[in-house]
C-alpha positions in Angstrom: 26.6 33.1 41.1 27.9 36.9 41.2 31.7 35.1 42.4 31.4 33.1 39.5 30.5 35.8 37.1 33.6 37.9 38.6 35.9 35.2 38.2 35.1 34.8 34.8 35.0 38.6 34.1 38.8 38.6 35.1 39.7 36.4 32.6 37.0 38.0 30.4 35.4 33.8 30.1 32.3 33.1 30.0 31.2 30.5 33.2 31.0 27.4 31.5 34.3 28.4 30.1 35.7 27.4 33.4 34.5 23.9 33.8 36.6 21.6 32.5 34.4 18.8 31.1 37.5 16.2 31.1 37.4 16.4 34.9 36.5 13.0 36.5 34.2 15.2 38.7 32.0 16.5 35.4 32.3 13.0 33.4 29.9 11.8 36.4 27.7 14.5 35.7 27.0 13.1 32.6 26.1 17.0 31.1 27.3 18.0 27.8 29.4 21.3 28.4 27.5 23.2 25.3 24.2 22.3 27.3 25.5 24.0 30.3 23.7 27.6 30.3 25.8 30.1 32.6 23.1 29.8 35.6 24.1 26.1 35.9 27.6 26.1 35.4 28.0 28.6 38.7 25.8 26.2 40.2 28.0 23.4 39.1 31.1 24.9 40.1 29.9 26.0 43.8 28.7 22.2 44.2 32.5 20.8 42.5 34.8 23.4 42.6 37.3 20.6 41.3 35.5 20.9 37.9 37.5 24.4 37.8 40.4 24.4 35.2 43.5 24.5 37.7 45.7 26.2 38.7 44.3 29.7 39.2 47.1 32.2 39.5 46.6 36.0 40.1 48.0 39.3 40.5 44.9 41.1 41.9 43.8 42.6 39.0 44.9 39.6 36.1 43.6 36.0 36.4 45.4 32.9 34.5 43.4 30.0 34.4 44.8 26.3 33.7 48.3 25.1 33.4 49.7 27.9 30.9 53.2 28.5 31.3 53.7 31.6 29.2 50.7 33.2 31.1 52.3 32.6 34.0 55.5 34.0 33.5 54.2 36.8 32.6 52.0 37.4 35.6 54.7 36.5 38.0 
């Protein structure tokens, strides 16, 4: 869990924050994402890492998370 905590941390997220429940992947689960305590959702995410929001992009020290294009401008 301490990769998924520091993954988070860099976008300063909680976990669960990083699932994205309108993945194919989690709709199979059949979990509701405010049920999800931050134990599980790392759990979740090492199991389906395609659960993740996507794309990650990074700098080494900043993290952008999903498809935001401003973020990413910014970062590149």
């Amino acid at each position: 869990m301490d990769e998924m905590e520091d993954l988070a941390a860099l976008v300063d997220m909680e976990i669960r924050e990083l699932v994205n429940p309108r993945s194919t992947v989690f709709r199979r689960l059949d979990l509701d994402i405010g049920d999800v305590n931050p134990e599980k959702a790392a759990e979740i995410l090492l199991d389906n890492p395609r659960i993740m929001y996507r794309p990650l992009f990074s700098d080494g020290k900043r993290l952008v998370v999903g498809f935001k294009p401003e973020e990413m401008r910014e970062l590149l």
